[in-house]
C-alpha positions as CSV (number, residue, x, y, z in Angstrom):
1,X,0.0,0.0,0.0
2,X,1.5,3.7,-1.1
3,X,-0.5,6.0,0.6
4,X,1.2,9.1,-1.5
5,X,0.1,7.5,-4.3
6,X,-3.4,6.9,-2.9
7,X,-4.0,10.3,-1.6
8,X,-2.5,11.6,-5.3
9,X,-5.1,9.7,-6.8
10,X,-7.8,11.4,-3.9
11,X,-6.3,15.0,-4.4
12,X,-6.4,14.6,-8.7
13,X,-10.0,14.0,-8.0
14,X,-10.9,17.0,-5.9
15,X,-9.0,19.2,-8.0
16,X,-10.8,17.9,-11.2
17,X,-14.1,18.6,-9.2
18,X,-12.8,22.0,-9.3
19,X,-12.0,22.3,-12.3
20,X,-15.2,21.4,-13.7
21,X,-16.9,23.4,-11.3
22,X,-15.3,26.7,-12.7
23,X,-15.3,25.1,-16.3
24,X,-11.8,25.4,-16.7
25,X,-8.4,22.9,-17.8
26,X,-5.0,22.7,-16.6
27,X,-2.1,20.4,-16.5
28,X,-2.0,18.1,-13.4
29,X,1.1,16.6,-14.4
30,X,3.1,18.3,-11.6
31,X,1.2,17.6,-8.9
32,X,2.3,16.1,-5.9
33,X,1.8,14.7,-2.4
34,X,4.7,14.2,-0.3
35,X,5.8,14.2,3.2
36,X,5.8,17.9,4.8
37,X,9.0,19.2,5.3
38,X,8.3,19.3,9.2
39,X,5.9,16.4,10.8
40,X,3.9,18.5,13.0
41,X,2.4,20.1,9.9
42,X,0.6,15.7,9.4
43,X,1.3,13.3,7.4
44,X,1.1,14.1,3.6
45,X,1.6,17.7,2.2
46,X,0.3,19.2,-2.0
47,X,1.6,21.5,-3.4
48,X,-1.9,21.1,-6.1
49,X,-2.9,24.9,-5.3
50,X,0.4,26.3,-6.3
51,X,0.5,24.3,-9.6
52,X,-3.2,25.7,-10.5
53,X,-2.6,28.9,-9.6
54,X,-1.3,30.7,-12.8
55,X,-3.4,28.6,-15.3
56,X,-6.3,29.8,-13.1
57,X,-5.3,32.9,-12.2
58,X,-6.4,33.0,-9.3
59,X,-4.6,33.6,-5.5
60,X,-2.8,30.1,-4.3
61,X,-4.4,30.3,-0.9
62,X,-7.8,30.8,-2.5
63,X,-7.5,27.5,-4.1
64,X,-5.9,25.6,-1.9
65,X,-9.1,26.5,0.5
66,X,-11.3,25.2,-2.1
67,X,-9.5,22.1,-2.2
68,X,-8.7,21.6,1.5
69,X,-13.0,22.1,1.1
70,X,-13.2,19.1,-0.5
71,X,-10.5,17.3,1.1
72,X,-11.8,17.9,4.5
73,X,-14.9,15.3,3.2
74,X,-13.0,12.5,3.0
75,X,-13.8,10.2,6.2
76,X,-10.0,8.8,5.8
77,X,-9.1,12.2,6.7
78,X,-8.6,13.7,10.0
79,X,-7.3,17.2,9.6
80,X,-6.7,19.4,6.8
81,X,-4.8,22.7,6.8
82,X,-3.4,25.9,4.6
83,X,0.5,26.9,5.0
84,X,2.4,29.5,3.5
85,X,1.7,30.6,-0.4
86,X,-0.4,27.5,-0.2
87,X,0.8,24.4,0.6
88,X,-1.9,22.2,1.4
89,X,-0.8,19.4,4.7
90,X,-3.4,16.6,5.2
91,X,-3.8,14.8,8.9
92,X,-4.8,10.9,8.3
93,X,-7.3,9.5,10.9
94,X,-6.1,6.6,13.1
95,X,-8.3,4.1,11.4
96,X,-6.7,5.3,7.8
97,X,-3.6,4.7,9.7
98,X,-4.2,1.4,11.2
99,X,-5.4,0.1,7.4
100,X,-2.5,1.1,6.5
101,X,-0.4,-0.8,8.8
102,X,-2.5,-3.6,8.4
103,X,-1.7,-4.1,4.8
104,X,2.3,-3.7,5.4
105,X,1.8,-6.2,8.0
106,X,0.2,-8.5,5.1
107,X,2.8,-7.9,2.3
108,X,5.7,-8.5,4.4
109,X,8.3,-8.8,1.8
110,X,6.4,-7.7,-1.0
111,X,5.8,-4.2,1.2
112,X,7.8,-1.4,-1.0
113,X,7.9,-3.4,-4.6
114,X,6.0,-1.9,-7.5
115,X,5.2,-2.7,-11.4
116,X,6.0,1.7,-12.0
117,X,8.5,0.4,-14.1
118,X,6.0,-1.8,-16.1
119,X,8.3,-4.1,-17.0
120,X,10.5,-1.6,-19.2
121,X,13.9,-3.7,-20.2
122,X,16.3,-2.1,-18.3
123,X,20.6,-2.7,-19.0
124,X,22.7,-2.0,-16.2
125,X,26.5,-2.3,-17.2
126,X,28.8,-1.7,-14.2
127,X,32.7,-2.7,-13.1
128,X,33.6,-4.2,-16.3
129,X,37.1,-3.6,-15.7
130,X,40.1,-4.8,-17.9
131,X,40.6,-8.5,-17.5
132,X,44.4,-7.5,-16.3
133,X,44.2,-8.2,-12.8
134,X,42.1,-8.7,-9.4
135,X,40.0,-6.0,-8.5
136,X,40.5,-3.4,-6.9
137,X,39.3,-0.8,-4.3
138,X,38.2,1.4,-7.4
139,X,36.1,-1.7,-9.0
140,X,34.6,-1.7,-5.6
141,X,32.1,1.1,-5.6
142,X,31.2,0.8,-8.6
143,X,30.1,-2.3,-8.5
144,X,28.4,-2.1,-5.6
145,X,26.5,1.0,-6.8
146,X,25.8,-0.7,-9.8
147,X,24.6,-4.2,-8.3
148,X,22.0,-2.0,-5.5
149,X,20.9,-0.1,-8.4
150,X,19.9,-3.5,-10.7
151,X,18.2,-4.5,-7.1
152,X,16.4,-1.1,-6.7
153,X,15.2,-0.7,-10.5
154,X,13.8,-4.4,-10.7
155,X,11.9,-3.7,-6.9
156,X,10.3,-0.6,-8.8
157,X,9.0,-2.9,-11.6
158,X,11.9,-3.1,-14.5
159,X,13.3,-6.2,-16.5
160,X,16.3,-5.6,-15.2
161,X,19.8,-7.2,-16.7
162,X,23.1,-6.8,-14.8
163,X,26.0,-6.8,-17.8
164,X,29.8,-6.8,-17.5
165,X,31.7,-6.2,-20.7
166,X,34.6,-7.4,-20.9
167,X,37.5,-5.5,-22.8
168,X,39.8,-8.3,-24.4
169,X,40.5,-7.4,-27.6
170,X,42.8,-4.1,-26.6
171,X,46.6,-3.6,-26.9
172,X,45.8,-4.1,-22.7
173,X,45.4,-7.7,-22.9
174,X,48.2,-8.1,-25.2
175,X,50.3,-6.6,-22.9
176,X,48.8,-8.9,-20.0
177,X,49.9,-11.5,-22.4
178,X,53.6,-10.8,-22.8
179,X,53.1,-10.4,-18.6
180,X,52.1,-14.1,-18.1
181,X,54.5,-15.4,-20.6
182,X,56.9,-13.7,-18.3
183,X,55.9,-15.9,-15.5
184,X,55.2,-19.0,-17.6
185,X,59.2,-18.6,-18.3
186,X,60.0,-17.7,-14.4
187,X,57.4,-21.1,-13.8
188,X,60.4,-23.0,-16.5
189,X,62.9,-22.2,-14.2
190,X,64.4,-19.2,-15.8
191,X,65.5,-16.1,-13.6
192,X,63.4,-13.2,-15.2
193,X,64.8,-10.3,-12.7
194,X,63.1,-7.5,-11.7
195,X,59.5,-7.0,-13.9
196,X,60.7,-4.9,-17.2
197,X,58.7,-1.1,-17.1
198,X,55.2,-1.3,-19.4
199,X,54.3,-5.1,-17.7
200,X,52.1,-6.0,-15.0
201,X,54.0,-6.9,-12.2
202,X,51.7,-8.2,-9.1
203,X,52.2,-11.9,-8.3
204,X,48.5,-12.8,-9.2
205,X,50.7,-13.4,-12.8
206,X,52.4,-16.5,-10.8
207,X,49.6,-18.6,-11.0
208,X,48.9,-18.1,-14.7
209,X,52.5,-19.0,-15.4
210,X,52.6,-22.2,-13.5
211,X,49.4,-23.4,-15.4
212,X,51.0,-22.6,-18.8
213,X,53.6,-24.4,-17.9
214,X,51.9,-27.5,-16.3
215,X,49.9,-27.7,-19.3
216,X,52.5,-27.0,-22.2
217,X,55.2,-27.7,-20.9
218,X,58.2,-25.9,-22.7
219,X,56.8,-26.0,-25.9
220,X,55.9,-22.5,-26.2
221,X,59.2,-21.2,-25.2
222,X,61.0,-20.9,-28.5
223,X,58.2,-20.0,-30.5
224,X,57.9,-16.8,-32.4
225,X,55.4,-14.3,-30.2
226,X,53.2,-14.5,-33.1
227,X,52.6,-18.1,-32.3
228,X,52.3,-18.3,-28.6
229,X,50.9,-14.6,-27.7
230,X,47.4,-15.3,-28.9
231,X,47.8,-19.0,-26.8
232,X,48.6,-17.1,-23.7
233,X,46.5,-14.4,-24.4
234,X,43.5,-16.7,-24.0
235,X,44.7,-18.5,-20.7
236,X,45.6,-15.1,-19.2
237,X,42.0,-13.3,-19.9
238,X,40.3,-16.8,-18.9
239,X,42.5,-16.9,-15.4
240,X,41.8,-13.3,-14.9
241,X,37.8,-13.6,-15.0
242,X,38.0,-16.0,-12.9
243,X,39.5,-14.3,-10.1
244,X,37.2,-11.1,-11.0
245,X,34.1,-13.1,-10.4
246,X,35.6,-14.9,-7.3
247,X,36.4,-11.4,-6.1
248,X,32.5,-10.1,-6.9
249,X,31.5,-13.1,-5.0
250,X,33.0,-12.2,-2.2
251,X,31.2,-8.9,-2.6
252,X,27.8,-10.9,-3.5
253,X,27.7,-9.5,-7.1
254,X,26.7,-11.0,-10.1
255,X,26.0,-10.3,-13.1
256,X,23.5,-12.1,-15.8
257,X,26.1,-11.2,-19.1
258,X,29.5,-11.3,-19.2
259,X,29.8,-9.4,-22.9
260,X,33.2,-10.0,-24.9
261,X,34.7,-7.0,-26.7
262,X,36.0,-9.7,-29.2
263,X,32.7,-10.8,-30.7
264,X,32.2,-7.4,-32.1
265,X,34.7,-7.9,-34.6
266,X,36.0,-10.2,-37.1
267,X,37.7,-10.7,-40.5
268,X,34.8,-8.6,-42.3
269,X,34.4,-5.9,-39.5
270,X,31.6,-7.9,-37.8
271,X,28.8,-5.9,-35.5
272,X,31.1,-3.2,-35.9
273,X,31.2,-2.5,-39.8
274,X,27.6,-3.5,-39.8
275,X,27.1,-0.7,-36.9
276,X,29.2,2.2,-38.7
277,X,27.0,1.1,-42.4
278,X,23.8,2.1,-40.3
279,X,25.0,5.0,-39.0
280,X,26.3,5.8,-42.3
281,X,23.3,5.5,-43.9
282,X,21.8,7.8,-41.4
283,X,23.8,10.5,-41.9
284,X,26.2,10.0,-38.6
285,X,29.3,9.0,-40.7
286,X,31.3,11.2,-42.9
287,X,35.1,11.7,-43.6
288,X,36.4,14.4,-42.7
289,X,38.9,16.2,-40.4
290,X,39.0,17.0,-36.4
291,X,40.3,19.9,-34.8
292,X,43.3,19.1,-32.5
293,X,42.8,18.8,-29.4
294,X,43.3,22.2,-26.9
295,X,46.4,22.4,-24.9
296,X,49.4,20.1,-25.8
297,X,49.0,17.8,-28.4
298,X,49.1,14.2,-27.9
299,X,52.1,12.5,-30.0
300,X,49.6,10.1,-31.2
301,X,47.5,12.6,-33.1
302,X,47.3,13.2,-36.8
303,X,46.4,15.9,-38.7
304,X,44.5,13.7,-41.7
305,X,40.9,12.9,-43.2
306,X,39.2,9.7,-41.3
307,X,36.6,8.1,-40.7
308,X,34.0,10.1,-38.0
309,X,31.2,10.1,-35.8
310,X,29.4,12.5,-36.6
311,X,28.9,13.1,-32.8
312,X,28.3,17.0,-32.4
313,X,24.8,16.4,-34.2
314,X,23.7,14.3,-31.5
315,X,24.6,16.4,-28.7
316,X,28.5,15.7,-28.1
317,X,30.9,18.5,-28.2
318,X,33.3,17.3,-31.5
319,X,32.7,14.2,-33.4
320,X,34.8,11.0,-32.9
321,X,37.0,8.9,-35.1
322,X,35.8,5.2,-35.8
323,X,39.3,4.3,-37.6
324,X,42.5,4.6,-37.1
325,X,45.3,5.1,-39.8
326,X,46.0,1.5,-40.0
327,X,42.6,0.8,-41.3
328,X,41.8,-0.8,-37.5
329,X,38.8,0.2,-35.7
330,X,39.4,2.7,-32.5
331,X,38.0,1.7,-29.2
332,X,35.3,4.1,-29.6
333,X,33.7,1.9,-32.7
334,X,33.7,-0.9,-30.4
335,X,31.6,1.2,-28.2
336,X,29.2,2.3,-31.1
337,X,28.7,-1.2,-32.1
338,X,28.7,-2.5,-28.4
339,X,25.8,-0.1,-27.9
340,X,24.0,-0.9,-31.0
341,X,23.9,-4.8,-30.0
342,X,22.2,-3.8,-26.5
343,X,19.3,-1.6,-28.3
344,X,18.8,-4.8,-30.7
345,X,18.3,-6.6,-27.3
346,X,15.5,-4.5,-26.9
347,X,16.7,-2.5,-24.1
348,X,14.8,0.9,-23.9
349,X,17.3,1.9,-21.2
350,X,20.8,1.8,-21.1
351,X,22.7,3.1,-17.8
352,X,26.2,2.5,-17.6
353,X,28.5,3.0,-13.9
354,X,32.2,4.2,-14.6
355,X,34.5,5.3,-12.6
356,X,35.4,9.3,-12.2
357,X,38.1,9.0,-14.8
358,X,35.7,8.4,-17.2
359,X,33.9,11.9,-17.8
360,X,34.6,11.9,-21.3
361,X,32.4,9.2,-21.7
362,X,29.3,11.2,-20.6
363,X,28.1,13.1,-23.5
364,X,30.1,11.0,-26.3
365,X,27.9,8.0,-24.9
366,X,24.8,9.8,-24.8
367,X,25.3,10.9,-28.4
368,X,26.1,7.2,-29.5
369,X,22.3,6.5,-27.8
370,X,20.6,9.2,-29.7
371,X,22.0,8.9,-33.4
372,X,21.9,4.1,-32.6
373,X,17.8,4.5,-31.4
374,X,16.7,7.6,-33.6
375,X,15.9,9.1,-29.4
376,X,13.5,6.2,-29.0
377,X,16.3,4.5,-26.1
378,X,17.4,6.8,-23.0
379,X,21.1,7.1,-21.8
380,X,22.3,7.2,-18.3
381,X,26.6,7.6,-17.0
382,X,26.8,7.1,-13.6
383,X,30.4,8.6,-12.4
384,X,31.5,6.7,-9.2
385,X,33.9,9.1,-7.4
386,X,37.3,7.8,-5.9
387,X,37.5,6.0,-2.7
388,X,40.1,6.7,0.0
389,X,41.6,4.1,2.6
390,X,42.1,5.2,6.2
391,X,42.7,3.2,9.1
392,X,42.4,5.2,12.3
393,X,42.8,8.0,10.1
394,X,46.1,7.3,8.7
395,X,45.9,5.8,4.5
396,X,46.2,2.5,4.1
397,X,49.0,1.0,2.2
398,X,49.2,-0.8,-0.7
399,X,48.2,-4.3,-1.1
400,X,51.9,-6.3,-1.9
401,X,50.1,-9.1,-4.0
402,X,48.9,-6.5,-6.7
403,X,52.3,-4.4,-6.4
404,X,50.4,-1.3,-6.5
405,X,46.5,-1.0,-5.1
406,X,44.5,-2.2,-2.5
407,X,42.2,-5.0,-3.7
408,X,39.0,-5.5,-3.4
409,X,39.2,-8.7,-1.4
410,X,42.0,-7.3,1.0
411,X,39.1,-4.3,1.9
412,X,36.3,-7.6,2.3
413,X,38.0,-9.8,4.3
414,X,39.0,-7.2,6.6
415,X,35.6,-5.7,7.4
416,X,33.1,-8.2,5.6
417,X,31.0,-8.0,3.5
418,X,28.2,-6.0,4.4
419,X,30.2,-3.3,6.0
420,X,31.6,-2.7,2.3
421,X,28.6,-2.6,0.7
422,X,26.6,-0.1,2.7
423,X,29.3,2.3,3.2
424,X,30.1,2.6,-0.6
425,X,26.4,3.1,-0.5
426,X,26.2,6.0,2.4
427,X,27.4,8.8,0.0
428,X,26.3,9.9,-3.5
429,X,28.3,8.0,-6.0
430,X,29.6,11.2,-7.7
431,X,30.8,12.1,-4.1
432,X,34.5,11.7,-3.1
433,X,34.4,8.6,0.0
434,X,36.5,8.4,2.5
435,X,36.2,4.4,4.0
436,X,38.3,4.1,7.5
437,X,38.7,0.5,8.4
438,X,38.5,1.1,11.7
439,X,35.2,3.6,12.3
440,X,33.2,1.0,9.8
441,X,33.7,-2.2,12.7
442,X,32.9,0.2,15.6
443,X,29.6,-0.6,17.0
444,X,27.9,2.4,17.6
445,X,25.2,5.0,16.0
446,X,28.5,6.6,13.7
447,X,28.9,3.5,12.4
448,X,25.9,3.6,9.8
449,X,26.0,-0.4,8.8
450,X,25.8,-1.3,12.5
451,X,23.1,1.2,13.5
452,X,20.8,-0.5,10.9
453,X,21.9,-4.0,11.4
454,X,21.3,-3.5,14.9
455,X,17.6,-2.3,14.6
456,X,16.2,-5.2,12.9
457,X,18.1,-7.2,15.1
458,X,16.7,-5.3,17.8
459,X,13.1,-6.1,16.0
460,X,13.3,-9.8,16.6
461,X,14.6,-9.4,20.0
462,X,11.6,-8.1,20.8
463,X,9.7,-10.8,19.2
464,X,11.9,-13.4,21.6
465,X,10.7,-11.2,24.0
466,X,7.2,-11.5,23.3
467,X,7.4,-15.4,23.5
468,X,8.7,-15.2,26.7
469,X,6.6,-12.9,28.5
470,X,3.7,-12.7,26.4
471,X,3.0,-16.5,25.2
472,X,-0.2,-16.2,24.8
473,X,-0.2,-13.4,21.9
474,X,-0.4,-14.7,18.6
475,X,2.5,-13.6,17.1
476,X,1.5,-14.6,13.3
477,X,1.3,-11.6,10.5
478,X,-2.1,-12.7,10.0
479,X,-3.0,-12.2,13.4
480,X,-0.8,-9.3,14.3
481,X,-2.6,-7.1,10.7
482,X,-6.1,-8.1,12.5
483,X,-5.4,-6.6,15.9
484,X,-6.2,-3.4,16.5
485,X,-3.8,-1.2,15.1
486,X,-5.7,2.4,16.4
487,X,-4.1,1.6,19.8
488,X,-1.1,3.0,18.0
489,X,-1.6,6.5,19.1
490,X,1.9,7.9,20.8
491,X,3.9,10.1,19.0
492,X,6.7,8.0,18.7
493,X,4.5,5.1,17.4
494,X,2.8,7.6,14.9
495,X,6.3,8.8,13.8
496,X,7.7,5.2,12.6
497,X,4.6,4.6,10.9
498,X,5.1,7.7,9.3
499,X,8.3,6.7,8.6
500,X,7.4,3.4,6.9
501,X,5.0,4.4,5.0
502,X,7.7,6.8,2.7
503,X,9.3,3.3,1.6
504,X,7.6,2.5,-1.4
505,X,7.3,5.9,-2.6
506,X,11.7,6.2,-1.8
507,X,11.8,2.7,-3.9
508,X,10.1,4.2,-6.4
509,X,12.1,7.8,-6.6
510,X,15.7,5.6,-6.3
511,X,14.5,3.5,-9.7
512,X,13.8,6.3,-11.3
513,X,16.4,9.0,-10.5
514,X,19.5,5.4,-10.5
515,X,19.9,6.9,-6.8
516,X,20.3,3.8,-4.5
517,X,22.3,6.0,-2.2
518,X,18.4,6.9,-1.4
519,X,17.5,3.8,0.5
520,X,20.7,3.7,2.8
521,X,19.9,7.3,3.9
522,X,16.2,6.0,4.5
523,X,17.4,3.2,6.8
524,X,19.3,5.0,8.9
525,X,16.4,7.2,9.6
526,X,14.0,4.5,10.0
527,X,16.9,2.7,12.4
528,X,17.0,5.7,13.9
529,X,13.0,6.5,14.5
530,X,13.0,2.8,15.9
531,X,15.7,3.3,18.1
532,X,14.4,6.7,19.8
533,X,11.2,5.0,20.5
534,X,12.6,1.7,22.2
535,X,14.4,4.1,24.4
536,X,11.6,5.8,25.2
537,X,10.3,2.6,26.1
538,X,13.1,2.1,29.0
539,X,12.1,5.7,30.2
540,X,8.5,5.0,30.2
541,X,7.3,1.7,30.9
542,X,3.4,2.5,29.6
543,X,5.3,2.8,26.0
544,X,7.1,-0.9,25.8
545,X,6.9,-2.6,23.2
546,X,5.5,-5.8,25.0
547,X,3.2,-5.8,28.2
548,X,1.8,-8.7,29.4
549,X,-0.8,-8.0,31.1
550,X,-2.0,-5.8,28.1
551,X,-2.2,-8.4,25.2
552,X,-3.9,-5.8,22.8
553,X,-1.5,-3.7,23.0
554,X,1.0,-6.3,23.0
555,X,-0.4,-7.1,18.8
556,X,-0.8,-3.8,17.9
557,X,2.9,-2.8,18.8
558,X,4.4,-6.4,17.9
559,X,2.5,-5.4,14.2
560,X,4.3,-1.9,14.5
561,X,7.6,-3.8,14.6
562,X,6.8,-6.4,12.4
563,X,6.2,-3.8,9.9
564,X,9.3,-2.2,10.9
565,X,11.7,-5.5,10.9
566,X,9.9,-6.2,7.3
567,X,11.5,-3.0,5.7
568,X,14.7,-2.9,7.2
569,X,15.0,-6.3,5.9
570,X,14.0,-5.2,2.3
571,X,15.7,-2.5,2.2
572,X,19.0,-4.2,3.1
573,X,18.5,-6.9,1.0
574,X,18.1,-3.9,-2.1
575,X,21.5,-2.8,-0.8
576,X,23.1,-6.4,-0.9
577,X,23.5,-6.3,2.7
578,X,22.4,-9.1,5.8
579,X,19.6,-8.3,8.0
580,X,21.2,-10.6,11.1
581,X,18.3,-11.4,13.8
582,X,21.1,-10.9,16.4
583,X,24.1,-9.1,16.5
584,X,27.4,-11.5,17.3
């Protein structure tokens, strides 16, 4: 049950009473019923009299009387009162309330989900770092931003696919290449000295080297590069995906598409000539000549006609070459053609997570959407800003087994899991993060993870307390959604419901904004709301949670922390993260 969205359906209809009472029109697109910036002002707030205002020209506070009128009719409405310029604030009555309750109570799990997203088809691509290594703290936040944001979108309704792509057919993985047959050599016996400059040097190599070896033997030693680069080429990318899902395991994300850069080519151009002949045909190809570049000129850039993208008429600022002098396709044509494949997927939107170093990518990406799906398919970068290691305050040092970052798995088996994931989530992605080993294990109300954990733990504590002291309450939902909820009358108990009833309308806002920093802000406020009241509890006996002589009671506040426990656990589970029944 969404009440905001029941009481914009309610609000629509007395405005359109008023409309056709004065014989008038006007757009009712914008709307809306939200929570009022302060909570003694009730429980739902429009701002319908300031929309109709200038199309009706009349005074805001006239209308919004005239609607309040109408409003004031409704028997699930207690109160209904004028602020400011306008601003309408509605009051619900305590049986509105305990309905409401009643049904959350009811949905457990499915309390918060929607179809909004009506089943639109949804890519979310996200780490899809270069198959060169293990992951690292980088990877990290991106992928856990990406992997919430899959959860949130498909809770709000979308066909949601999580997608890795996989860049394997770059100079990078020839390099990783040359690397491993480095190591394959050391795994022969041979002394290979100190790691030559331009190779990767971390000992995650070692591995790949012994496995060369084990299974060729020598037997690649003495043969020309030509011959065994494109052998070790394959072992290396293979051995490095492996470890990169082991290490997303570890961080409990997965993705439905692993997408190979390679298959977009071929000996006749593949998906990518294919892609450039219908842009071509569209008008989006030309030849032609780019400005240089402003500032210092790279040493790779040539003043000559080339292939382009003719990117600046779909929004980016100059258009992009698609070849390069060797007659080879640049990275960027890859992209073009990797972006065409998705739309023929029949995604209708494409949202991809990078890291900060990856600006560029914005507008030449968004440009790419426009010219591939003629505007039909809608674009959406996600920058994930860096991440800095502290312990105690001090920066952490580099992890020795990648030679020069921290990995991804070092930062997880250090603080878990959980820990990880919500704090990469407890800032806007395009917000620099600062992650201190030691203030994420601390258990108290700074430590965001805990905080949360710790309320729905609390939750079920209190339902262990319930079977000890109050046997003979039945603790069942079905039970617990029939008791009656109009007992619920403190402030404190009026402010949590308050506080869950904003959850599907948050779900909701998160899908469509690709926000999931949203719901781990909402938790801690909910946590938060449940913990001031249990504390009130201690102070005042009369406002416990379980009495026993007091069974009705008893249900109604057992159903106000059932409802509670039920959306911290959603919530979390959006976020990737555990909802423990007891804190160890």
């Amino acid at each position: 049950m969404n009440i905001f969205a029941d009481f914009t359906d309610r609000v629509l209809r007395a405005v359109a009473a008023l409309l056709a009472e004065r014989e008038s029109a006007a757009d009712l697109s914008r709307i809306l019923v939200e929570p009022p910036r302060d909570a003694a002002h009730g429980d739902l707030a429009t701002n319908a009299a300031m929309v109709l205002a200038k199309p009706l020209g009349a005074r805001p506070r006239d209308l919004a009387e005239a609607i309040a009128e109408r409003l004031r009719a409704d028997a699930d409405v207690a109160a209904v009162e004028v602020a400011g310029p306008g601003f309408i604030n509605i009051t619900l009555s305590s049986a509105y309330r305990a309905r409401f309750l009643a049904a959350v109570v009811a949905d457990g799990a499915g309390y918060g989900r929607s179809g909004k997203g009506a089943g639109v088809k949804v890519n979310v691509e996200y780490v899809s770092a270069n198959p060169t290594g293990p992951m690292h703290v980088g990877h990290c936040r991106g992928a856990v931003v990406g992997d919430a944001l899959a959860g949130v979108l498909a809770a709000a309704g979308y066909d949601v696919t999580r997608e890795y792509y996989i860049n394997d057919a770059g100079a990078q993985v020839d390099v990783l290449a040359r690397s491993a047959f480095l190591r394959y050599r050391e795994a022969l016996g041979e002394e290979i000295g100190a790691i030559p400059e331009g190779l990767y040097p971390g000992d995650y190599l070692k591995p790949v080297g012994e496995g060369l070896a084990a299974l060729h033997g020598a037997t690649l030693r003495d043969r020309p590069e030509s011959e065994w680069l494109p052998i070790v080429r394959d072992a290396a990318i293979d051995a490095m995906m492996a470890m990169i899902r082991d290490d997303l395991a570890l961080l409990n994300v997965h993705h439905d598409v692993f997408f190979s850069e390679r298959t977009l080519g071929g000996a006749d151009g593949g998906k990518i000539a294919a892609t450039i002949a219908d842009l071509e045909a569209k008008g989006f190809v030309y030849h032609g000549k780019i400005p240089p570049p402003k500032g210092q000129l790279p040493d790779d850039w040539e003043d000559r006609e080339q292939l382009l993208f003719r990117a600046t008429e779909a929004g980016d600022d100059i258009d992009r070459p698609l070849q390069k002098s060797d007659g080879s396709y640049t990275y960027f044509a890859g992209d073009v053609a990797y972006f065409r494949d998705k739309f023929e997927r029949g995604f209708k939107q494409m949202i991809f997570v990078l890291g900060a170093d990856h600006g560029g990518y914005v507008k030449r990406l968004q440009a790419v959407g426009r010219a591939i799906s003629g505007g039909t398919a809608s674009v959406d970068v996600l920058l994930c800003q860096l991440v800095k290691l502290f312990r105690a305050g001090e920066p952490v040092r580099m992890s020795k087994r990648s030679g020069d970052f921290v990995t991804l798995r070092d930062v997880v088996e250090e603080v878990g899991r959980d820990a990880v994931r919500f704090m990469m989530l407890f800032r806007k992605s395009d917000a620099p993060l600062d992650f201190d080993f030691q203030k994420v294990t601390e258990q108290s109300k700074d430590n965001p993870v805990f905080y949360v954990q710790y309320a729905h733990a609390r939750t079920a504590s209190i339902f262990r307390q319930a079977e000890a002291e109050a046997p003979a309450v039945d603790r069942s939902p079905q039970a617990l959604a029939a008791a009656d909820l109009t007992l619920l009358a403190d402030e404190g108990e009026i402010a949590l419901m308050r506080r869950i009833a904003e959850y599907p309308r948050l779900v909701e806002a998160a899908a469509e904004s690709h926000e999931p920093h949203r719901i781990a802000f909402y938790l801690y406020d909910l946590a938060s709301e449940f913990h001031v009241h249990w504390n009130r509890g201690k102070e005042l006996s009369r406002l416990r949670f379980v009495i026993a002589d007091d069974p009705a009671a008893t249900s109604a506040r057992l159903a106000l922390v059932h409802a509670t426990k039920c959306v911290l656990s959603s919530g979390l589970g959006l976020l990737g993260v555990n909802a423990p029944d007891e804190m160890r």
